[in-house]
C-alpha atoms as an extended CHARMM CRD file, in Angstrom:
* protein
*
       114  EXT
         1         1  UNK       CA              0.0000000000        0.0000000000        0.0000000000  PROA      1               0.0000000000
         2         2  UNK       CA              0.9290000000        3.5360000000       -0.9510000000  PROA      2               0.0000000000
         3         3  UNK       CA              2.6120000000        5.8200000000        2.0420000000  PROA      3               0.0000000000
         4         4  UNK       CA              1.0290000000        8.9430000000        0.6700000000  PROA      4               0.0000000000
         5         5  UNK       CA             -2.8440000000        6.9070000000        1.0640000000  PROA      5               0.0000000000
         6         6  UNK       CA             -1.8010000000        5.3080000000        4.5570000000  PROA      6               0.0000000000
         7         7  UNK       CA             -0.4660000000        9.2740000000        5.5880000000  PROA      7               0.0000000000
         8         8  UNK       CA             -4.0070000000       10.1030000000        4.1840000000  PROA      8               0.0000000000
         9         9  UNK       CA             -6.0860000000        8.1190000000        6.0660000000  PROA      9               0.0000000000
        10        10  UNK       CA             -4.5450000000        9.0900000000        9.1340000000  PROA      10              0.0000000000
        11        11  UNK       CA             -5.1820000000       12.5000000000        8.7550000000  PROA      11              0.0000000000
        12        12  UNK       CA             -8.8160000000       11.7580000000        7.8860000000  PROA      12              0.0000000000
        13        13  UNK       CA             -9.2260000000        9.8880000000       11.4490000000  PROA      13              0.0000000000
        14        14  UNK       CA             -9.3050000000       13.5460000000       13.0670000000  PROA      14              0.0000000000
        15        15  UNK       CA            -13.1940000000       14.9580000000       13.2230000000  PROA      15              0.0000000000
        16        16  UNK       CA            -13.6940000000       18.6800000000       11.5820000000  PROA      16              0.0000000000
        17        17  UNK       CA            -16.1350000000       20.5720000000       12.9930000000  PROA      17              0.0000000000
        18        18  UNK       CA            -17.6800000000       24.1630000000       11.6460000000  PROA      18              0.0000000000
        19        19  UNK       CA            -18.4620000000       25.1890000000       15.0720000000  PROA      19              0.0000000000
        20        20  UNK       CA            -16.5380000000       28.6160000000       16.1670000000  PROA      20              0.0000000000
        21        21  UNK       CA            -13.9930000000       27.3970000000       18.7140000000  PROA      21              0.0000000000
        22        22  UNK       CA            -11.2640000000       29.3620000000       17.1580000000  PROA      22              0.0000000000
        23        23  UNK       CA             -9.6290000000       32.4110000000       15.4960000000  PROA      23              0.0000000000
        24        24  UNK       CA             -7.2070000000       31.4960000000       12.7250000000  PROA      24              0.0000000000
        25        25  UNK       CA             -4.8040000000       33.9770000000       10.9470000000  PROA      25              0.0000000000
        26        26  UNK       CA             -2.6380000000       32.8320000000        7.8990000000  PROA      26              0.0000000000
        27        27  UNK       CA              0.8270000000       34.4250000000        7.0030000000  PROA      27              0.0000000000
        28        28  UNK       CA              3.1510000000       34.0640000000        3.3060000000  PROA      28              0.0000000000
        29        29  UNK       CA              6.1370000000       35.3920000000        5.4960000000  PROA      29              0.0000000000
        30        30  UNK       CA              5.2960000000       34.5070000000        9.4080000000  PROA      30              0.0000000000
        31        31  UNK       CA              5.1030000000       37.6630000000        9.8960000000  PROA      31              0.0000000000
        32        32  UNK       CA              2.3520000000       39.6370000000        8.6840000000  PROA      32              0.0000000000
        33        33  UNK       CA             -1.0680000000       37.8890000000        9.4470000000  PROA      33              0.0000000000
        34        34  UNK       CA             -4.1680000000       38.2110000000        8.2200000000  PROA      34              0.0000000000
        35        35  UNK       CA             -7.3040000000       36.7240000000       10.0000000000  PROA      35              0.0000000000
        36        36  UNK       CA             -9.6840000000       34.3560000000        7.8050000000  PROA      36              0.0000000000
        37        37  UNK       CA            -12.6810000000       33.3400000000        8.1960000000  PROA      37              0.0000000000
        38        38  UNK       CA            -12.8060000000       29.4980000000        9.1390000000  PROA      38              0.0000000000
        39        39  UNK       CA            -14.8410000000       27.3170000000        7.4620000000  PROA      39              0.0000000000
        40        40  UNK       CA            -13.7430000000       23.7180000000        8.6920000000  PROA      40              0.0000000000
        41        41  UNK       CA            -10.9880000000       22.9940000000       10.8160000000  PROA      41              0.0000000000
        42        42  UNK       CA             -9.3230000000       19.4290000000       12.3500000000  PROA      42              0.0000000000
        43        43  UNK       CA             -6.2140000000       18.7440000000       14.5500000000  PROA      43              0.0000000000
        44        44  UNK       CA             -4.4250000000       17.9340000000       10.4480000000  PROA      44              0.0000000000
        45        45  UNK       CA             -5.6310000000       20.7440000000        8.8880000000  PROA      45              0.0000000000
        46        46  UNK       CA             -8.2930000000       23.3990000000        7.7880000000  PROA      46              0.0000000000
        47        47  UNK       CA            -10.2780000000       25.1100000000        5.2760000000  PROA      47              0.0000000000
        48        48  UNK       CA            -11.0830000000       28.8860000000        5.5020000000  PROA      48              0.0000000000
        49        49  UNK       CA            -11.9310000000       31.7910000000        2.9640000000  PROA      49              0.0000000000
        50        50  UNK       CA             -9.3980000000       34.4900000000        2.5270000000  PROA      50              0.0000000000
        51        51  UNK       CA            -10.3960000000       37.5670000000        0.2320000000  PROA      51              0.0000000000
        52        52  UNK       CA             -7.1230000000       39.9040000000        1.2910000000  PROA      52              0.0000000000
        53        53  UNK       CA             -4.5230000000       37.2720000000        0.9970000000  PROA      53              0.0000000000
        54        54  UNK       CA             -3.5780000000       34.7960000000       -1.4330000000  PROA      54              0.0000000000
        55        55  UNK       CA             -1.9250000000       31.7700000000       -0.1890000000  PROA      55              0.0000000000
        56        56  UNK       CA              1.0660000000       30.2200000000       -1.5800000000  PROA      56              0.0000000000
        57        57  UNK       CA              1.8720000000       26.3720000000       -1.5240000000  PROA      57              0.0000000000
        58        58  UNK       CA              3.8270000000       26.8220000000        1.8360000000  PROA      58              0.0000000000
        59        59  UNK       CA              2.1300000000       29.1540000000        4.0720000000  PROA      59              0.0000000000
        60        60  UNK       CA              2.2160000000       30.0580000000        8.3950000000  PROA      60              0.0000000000
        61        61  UNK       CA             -0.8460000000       28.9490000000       10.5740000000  PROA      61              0.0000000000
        62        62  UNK       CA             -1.8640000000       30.8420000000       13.8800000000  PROA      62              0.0000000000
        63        63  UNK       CA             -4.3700000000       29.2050000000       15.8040000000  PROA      63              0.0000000000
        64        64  UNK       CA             -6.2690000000       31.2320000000       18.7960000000  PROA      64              0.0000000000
        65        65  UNK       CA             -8.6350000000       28.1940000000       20.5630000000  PROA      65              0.0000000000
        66        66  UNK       CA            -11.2900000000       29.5950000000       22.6870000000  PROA      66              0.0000000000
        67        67  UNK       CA            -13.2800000000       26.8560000000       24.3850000000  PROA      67              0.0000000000
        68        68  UNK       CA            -15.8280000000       27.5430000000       27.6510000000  PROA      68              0.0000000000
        69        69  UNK       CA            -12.5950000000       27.3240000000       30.2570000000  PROA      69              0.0000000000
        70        70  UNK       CA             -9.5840000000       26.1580000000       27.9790000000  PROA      70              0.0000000000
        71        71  UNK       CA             -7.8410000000       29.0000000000       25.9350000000  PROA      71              0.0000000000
        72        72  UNK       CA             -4.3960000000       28.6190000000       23.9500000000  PROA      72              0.0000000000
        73        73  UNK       CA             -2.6720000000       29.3070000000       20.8970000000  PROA      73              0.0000000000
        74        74  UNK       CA             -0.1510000000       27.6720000000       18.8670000000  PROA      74              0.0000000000
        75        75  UNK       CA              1.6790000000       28.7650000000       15.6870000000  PROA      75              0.0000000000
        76        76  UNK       CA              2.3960000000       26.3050000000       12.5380000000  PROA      76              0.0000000000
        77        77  UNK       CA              3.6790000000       25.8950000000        9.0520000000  PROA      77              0.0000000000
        78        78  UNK       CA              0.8040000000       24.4370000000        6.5200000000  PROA      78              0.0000000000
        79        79  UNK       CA              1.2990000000       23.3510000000        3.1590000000  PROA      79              0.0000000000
        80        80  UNK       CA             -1.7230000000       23.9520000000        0.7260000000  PROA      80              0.0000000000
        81        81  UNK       CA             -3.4910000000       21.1610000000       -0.3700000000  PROA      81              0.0000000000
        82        82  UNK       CA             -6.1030000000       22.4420000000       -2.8510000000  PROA      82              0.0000000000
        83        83  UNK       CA             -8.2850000000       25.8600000000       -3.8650000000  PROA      83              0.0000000000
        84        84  UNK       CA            -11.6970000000       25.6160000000       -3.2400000000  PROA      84              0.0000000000
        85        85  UNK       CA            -13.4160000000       28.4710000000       -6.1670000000  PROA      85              0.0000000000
        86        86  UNK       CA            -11.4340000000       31.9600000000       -5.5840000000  PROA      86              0.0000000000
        87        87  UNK       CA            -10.4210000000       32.4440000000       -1.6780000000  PROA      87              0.0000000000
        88        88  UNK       CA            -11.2530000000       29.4030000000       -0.3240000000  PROA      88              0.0000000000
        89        89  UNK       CA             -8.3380000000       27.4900000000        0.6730000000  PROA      89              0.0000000000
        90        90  UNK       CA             -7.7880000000       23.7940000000        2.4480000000  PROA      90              0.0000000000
        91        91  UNK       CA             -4.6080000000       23.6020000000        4.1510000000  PROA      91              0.0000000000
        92        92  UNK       CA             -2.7230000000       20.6950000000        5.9680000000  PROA      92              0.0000000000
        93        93  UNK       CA             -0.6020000000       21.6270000000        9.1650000000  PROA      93              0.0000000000
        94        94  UNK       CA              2.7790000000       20.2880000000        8.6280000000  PROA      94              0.0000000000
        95        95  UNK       CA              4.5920000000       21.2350000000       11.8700000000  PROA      95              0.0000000000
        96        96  UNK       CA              2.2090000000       20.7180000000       14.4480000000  PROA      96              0.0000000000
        97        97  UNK       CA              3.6900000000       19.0620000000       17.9000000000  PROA      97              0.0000000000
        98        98  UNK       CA              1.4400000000       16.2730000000       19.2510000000  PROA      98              0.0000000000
        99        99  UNK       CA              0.4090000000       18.1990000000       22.5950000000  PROA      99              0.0000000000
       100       100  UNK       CA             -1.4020000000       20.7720000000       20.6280000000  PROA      100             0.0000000000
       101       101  UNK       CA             -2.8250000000       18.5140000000       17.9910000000  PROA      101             0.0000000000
       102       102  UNK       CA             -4.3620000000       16.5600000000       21.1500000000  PROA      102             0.0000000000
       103       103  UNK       CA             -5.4110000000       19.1100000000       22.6510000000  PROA      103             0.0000000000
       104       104  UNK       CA             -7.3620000000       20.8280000000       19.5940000000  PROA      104             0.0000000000
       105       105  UNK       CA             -8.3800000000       17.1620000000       18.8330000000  PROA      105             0.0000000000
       106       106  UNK       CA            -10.3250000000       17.1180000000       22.4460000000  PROA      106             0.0000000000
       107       107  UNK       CA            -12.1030000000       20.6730000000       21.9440000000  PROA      107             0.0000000000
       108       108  UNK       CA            -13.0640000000       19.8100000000       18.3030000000  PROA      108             0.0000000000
       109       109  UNK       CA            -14.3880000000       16.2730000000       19.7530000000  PROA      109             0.0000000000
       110       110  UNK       CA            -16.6460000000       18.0290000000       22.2290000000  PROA      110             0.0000000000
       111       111  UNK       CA            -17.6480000000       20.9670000000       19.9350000000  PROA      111             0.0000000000
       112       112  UNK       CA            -19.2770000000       18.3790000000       18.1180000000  PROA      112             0.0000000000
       113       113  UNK       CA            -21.1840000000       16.5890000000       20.8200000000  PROA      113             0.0000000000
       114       114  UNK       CA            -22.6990000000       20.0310000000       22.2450000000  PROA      114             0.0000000000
């Protein structure tokens, strides 16, 4: 079996959720950042609709979550994986340490229950 559809499946495993549990800015450069508006997002990777920026293949993630008592933030490097109509984008998160992927994993898992 192909590495590439294993690697895939894995990353599917995580549940999205459209629920607002988050603010998400994108940067070309890591250091300008524009904020997006979300339109899916899992501990792999998201999907969000940016008008002011256009994203290039290799681009900088900055994750705000917000959840009732739980707040933190966490900063990541995303490749592009395709271009949804003009400004809509779906991204993978390529540097993502396992704490915070947990961690957003959790919140996403009981955004979805409530």
């Amino acid at each position: 079996m192909d590495n590439n559809y294993k690697e895939d499946k894995a990353r599917r495993s995580f549940k999205r959720t459209e629920q607002v549990i988050c603010k998400f800015y994108v940067s070309n450069d890591n250091s300008r950042w524009f904020e997006v508006k979300l339109h899916d997002i899992s501990a792999s990777g998201a999907k969000f609709y940016s008008p002011k920026l256009k994203v290039e293949d290799v681009c900088y993630i900055k994750v705000n979550v917000l959840s009732g008592m739980s707040e933190f933030s966490f900063k990541t490097k995303a490749s592009l994986k395709r271009i949804e109509g003009e400004n809509t984008y779906a991204v993978e998160f390529e540097e993502m340490s396992n704490t915070n992927q947990i961690m957003l994993d959790e919140i996403i898992n009981k955004a979805n229950v409530l």
